[in-house]
C-alpha positions as CSV (number, residue, x, y, z in Angstrom):
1,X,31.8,-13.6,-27.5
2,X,31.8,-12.6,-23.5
3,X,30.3,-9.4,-24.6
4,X,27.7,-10.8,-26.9
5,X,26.3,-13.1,-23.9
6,X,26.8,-9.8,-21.8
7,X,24.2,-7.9,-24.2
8,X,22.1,-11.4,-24.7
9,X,21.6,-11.3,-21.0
10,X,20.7,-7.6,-20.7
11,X,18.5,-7.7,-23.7
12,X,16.8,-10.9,-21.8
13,X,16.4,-8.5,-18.4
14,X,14.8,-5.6,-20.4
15,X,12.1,-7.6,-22.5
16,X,11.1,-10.3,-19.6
17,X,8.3,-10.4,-16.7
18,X,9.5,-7.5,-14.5
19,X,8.4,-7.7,-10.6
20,X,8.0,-4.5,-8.9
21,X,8.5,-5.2,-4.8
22,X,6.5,-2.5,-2.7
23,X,8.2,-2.2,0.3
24,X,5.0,-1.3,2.9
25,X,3.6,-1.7,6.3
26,X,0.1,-1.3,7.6
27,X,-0.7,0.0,10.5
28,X,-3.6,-0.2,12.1
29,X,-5.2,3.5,13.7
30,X,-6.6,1.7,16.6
31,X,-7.7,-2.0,16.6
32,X,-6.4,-3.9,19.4
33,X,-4.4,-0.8,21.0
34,X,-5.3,2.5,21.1
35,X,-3.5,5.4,18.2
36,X,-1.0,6.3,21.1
37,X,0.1,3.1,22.2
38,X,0.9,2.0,18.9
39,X,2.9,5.1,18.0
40,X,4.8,4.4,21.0
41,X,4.9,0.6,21.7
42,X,3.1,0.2,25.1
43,X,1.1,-3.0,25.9
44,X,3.4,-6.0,24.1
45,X,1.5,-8.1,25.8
46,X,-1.4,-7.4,23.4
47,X,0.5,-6.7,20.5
48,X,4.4,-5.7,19.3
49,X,3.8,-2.8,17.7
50,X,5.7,0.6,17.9
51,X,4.9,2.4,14.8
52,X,7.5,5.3,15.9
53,X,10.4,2.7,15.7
54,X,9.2,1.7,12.3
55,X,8.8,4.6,10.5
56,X,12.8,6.3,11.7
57,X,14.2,2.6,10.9
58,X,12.9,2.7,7.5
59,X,14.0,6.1,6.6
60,X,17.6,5.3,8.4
61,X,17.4,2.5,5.4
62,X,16.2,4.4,3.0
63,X,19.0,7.2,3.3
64,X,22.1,4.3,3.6
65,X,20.8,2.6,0.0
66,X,19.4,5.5,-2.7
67,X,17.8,2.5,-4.5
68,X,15.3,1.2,-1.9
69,X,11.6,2.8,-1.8
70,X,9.2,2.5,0.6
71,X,5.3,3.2,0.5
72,X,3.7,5.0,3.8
73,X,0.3,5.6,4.4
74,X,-1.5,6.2,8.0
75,X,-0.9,10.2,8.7
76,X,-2.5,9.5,12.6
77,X,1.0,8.2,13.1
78,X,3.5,9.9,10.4
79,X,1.9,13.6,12.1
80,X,3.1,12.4,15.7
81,X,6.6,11.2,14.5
82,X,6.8,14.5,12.1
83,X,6.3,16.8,14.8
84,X,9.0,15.3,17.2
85,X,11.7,15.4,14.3
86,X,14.2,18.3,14.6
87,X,14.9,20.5,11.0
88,X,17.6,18.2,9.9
89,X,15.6,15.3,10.0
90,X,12.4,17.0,8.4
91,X,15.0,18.2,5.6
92,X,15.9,14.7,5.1
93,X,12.7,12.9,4.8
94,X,11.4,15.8,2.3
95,X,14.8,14.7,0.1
96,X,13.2,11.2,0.5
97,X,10.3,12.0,-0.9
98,X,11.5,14.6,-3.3
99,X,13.5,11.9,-4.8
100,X,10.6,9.3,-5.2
101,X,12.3,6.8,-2.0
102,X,9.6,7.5,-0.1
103,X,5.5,7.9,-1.4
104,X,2.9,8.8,0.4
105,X,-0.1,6.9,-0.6
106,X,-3.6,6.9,0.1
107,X,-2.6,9.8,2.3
108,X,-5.7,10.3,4.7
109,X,-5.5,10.0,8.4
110,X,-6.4,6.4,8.4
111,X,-7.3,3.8,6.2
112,X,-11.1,4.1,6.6
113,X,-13.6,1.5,6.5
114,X,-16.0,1.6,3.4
115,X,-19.3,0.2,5.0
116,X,-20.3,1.8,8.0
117,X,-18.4,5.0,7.5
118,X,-20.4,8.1,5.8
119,X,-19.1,9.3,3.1
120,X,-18.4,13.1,4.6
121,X,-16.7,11.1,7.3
122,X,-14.3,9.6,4.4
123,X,-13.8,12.6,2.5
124,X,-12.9,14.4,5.7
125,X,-10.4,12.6,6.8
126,X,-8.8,12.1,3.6
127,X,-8.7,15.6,2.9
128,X,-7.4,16.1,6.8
129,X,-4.1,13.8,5.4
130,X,-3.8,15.3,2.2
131,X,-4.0,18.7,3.9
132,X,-0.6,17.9,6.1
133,X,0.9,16.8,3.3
134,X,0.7,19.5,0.7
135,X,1.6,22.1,3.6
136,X,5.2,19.4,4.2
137,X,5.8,18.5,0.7
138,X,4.7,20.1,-1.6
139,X,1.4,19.5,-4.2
140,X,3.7,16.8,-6.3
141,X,3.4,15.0,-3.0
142,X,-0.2,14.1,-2.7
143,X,-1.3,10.9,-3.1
144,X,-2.2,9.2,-6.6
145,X,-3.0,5.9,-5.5
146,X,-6.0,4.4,-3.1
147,X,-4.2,1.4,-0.5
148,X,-7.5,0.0,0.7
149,X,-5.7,-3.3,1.9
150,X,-7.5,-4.2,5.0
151,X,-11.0,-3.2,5.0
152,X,-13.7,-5.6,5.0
153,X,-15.1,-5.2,1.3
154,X,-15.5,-2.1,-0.9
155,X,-18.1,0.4,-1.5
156,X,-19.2,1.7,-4.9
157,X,-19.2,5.1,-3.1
158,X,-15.4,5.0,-2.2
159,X,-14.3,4.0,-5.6
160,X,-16.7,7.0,-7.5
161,X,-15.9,10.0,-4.3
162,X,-12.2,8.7,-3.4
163,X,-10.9,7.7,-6.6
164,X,-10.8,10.1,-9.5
165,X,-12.5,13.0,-7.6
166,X,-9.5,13.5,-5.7
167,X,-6.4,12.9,-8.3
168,X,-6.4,9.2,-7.8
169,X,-5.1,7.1,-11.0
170,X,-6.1,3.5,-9.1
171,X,-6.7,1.8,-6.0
172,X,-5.3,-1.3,-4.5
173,X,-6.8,-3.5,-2.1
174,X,-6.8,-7.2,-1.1
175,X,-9.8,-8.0,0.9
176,X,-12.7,-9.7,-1.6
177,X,-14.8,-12.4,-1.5
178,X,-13.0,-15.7,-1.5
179,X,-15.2,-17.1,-4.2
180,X,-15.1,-13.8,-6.0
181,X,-11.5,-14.4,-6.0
182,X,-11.3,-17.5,-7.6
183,X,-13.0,-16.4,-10.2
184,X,-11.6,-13.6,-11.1
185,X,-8.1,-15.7,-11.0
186,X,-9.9,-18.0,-13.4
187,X,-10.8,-15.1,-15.9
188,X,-7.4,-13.1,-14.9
189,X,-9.9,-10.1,-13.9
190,X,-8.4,-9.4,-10.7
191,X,-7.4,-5.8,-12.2
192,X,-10.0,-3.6,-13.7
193,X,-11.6,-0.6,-14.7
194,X,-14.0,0.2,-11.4
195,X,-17.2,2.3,-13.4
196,X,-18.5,2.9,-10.3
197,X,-20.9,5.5,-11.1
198,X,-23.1,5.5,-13.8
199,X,-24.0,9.6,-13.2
200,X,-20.0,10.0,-13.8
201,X,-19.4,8.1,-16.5
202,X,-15.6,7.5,-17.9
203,X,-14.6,10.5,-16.0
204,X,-14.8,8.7,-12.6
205,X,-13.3,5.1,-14.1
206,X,-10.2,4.5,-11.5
207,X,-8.3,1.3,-12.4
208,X,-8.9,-1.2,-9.4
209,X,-6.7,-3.9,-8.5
210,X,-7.6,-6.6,-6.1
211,X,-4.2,-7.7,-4.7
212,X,-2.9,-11.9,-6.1
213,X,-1.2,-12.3,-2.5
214,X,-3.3,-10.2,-0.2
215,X,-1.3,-7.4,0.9
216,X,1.9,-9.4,2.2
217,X,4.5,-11.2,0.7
218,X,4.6,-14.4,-1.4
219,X,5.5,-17.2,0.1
220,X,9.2,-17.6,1.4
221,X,9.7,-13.6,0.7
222,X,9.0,-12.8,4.2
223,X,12.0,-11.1,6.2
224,X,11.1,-9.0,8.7
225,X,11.6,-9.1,12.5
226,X,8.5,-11.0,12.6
227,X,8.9,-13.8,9.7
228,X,10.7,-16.9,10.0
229,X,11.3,-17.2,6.5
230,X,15.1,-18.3,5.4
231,X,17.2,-15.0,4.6
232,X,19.1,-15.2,1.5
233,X,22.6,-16.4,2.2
234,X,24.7,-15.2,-1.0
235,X,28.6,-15.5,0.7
236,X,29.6,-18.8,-1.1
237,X,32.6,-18.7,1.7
238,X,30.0,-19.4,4.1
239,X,27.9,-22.2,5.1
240,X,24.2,-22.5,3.9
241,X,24.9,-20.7,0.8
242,X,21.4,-20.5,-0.9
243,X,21.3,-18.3,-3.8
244,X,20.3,-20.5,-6.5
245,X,17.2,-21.7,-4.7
246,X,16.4,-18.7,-3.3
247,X,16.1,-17.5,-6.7
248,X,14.5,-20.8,-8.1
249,X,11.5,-20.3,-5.6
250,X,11.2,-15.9,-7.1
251,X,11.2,-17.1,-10.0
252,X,8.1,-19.7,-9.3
253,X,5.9,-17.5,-7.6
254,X,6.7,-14.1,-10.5
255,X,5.3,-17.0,-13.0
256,X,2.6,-18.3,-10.9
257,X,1.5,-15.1,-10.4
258,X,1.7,-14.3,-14.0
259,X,-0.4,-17.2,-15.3
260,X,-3.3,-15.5,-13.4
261,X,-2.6,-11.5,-14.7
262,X,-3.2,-10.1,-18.1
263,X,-0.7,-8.9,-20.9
264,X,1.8,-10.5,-22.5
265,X,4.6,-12.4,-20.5
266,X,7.5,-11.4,-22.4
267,X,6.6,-8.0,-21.4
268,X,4.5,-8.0,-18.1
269,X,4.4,-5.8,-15.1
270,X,3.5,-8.0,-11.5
271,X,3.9,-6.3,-8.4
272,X,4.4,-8.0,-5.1
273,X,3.4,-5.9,-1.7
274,X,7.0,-6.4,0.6
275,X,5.3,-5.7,4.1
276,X,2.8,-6.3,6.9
277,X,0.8,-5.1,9.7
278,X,3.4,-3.0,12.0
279,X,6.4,-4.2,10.2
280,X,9.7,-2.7,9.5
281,X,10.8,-1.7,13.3
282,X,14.0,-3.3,12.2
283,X,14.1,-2.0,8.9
284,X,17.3,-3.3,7.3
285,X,16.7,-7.0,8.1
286,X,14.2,-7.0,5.4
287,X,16.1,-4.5,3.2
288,X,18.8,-6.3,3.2
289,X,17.2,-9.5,1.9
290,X,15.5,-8.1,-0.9
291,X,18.9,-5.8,-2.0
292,X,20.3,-9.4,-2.2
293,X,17.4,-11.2,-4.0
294,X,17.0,-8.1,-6.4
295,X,20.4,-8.2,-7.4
296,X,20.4,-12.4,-8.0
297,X,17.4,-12.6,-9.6
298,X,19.0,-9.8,-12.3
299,X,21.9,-11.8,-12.7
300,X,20.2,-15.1,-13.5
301,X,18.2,-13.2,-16.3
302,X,15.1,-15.1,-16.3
303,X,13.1,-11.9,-14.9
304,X,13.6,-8.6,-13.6
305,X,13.3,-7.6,-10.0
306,X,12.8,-3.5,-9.0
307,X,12.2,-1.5,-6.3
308,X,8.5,-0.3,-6.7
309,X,6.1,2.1,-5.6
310,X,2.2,1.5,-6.6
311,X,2.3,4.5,-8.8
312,X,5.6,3.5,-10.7
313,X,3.7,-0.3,-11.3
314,X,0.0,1.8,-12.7
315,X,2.7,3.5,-15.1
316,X,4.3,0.4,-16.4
317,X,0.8,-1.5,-16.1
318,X,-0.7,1.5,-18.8
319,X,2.1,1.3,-21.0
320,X,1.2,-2.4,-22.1
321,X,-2.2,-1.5,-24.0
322,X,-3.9,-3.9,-22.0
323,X,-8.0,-3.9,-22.3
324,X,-9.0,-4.3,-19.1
325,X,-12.9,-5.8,-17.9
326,X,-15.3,-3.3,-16.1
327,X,-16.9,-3.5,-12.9
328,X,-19.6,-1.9,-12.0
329,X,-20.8,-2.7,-8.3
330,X,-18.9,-3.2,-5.0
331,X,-17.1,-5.9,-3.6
332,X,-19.8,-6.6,-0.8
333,X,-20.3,-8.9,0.5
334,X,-16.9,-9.8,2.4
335,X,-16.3,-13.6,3.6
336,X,-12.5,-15.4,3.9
337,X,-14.1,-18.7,4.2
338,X,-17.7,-20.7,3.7
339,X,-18.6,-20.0,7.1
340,X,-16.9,-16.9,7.2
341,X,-18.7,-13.3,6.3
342,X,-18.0,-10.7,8.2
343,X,-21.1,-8.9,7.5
344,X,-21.7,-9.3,11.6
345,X,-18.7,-7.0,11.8
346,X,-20.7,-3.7,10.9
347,X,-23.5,-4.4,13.1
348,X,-21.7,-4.6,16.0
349,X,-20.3,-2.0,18.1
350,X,-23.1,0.5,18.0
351,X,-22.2,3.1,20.6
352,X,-19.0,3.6,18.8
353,X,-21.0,4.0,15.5
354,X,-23.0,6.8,17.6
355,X,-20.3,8.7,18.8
356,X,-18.7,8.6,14.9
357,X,-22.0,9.8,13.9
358,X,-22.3,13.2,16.7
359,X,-18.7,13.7,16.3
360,X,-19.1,14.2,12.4
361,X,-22.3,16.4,13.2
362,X,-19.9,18.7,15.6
363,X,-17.9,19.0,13.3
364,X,-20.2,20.2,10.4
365,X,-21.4,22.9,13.1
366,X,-17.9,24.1,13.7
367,X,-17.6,24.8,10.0
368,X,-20.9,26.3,9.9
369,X,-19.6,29.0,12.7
370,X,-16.1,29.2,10.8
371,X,-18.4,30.7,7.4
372,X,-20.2,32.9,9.8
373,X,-17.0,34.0,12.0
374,X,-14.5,33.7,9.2
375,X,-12.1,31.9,11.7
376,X,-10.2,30.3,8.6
377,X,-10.4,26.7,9.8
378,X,-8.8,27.3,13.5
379,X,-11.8,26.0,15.3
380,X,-11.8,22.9,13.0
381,X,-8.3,22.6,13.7
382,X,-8.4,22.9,17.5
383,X,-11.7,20.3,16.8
384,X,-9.0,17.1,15.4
């Protein structure tokens, strides 16, 4: 009999609603500090952020549990903590990410925004990322997944020249129009196929997901440095012991969550983005939580809990035959709120717009004398 309720429970686990956690951070490339300062930490009085603490914390993490993944994506700041890292350390992180712990996503040198920027501007420095990358780790490195989280809306021309075009199977994002939102909850159409161009066709169709909790955790999930959510307390020799509600309140939100996603809940794929702007500097705090929580919530049965990558949720996501609406425009406008669009946003700041704008031009010259010269992309080099 105990081994018949052994099997009933692990026949439960492998049919049920299966949550994929994403461990991630976002990082900002400039916004309130400049690239240096956050790589470094200087200035806490604007903002605590040191991007170089969070990115050797989480692969310290990563290396003491082989079942934890993380997601990175911002290569202004993984290129200044890769070139300070002695061979050991460079042999480790490329075991990391030979093993699928660590995934480099979107890949380019930011995370770009999608209305003001022209489109050679994106391409550039996506390719500029992607570049590093393949040179580090190999071709079965580069990105297959698009993190848009934090722009303000989405453009048609990202989805048709930075989805497909460059190897990417979807793109994930959280920023759209509060009322666009709710309606797409309504119709459970936050995930579709993005026909963005009609000159493409099929070819260019990149699945599109526009994230259920934005791009941080559900509520009560959040354990980093900066949260004050309640850790899980699973030592029933201590006080405060909270497992069961801990995994009451997973369970809720996987179900919640589900109610508002396509495919069938017995065998449904939800995925839940483990991170924030500039988290992680202390790593194992929130590590720690979610190596508890994973392992409760697959004891109780009712779901299954995984570490996820974006890539490892499309996979399961395409495996349920789901079919899938089509969008065919951007997500512009952005607003948050009734009284909120930030449409204002990208007419502002023009003399950083004009110095984007000669910058790109230089650039286009210096490859223009590289043809000529056949200086095999030194001068472009020296030019970044």
């Amino acid at each position: 009999m105990r081994v018949l309720a052994v099997l009933a429970v692990l026949f439960c686990v492998v049919n049920s609603l299966t949550v994929h956690l994403v461990p991630h951070t976002h990082d900002d490339v400039g916004w309130l500090k400049t690239v240096d300062q956050y790589y470094v930490g200087l200035h806490r009085e604007i903002q605590d952020a040191a991007v170089q603490h969070t990115i050797t914390s989480m692969i310290a993490a990563l290396v003491r549990v082989p079942e934890r993944k993380f997601v990175y994506v911002e290569q202004a700041f993984f290129q200044r903590w890769w070139r300070q890292q002695n061979d050991e350390m460079k042999k480790t992180v490329k075991g990391l990410v030979a093993s699928g712990q660590l995934e480099f996503i979107n890949g380019g040198w930011c995370m770009h925004d999608e209305a003001t920027t022209h489109y050679v501007d994106m391409i550039d420095q996506t390719t500029l990322g992607h570049q590093f990358i393949r040179e580090e780790f190999g071709e079965s490195a580069i990105p297959t997944v698009g993190w848009q989280i934090d722009p303000f809306g989405h453009s048609a021309t990202q989805a048709a020249l930075l989805g497909a075009d460059v190897g990417l199977d979807g793109m994930f994002f959280a920023r759209i129009d509060y009322q666009d939102k709710t309606v797409r909850l309504a119709n459970k159409a936050l995930e579709t196929i993005w026909s963005a161009s009609p000159s493409y066709g099929p070819s260019n169709y990149v699945f599109a997901d526009a994230l259920y909790w934005g791009y941080g955790p559900p509520g009560l999930m959040c354990w980093d440095e900066f949260c004050s959510d309640d850790p899980v307390q699973d030592d029933n020799r201590l006080e405060d012991y909270n497992v069961e509600s801990r995994v009451a309140d997973f369970i809720k939100q996987a179900y919640n969550q589900a109610g508002g996603t396509r495919g069938d809940l017995d065998s449904m794929n939800i995925m839940w983005t483990m991170g924030s702007d500039f988290m992680y500097q202390n790593a194992e705090k929130f590590y720690i939580n979610m190596d508890k929580i994973i392992k409760a919530v697959n004891a109780n049965g009712t779901v299954k809990a995984m570490y996820s990558t974006p890539s490892i949720y499309l996979k399961a996501r395409n495996a349920e035959s789901i079919t899938w609406p089509v969008k065919t425009d951007d997500y512009f406008p952005y607003a948050d709120g009734p009284t909120s669009y930030w449409t204002g946003y990208f007419t502002s700041r023009p003399a950083l717009k004009y110095y984007v704008r000669k910058s790109s031009a230089h650039l286009q010259v210096v490859r223009h004398f590289e043809v000529v010269t056949g200086a095999n992309g030194t001068a472009s080099e020296r030019f970044w």
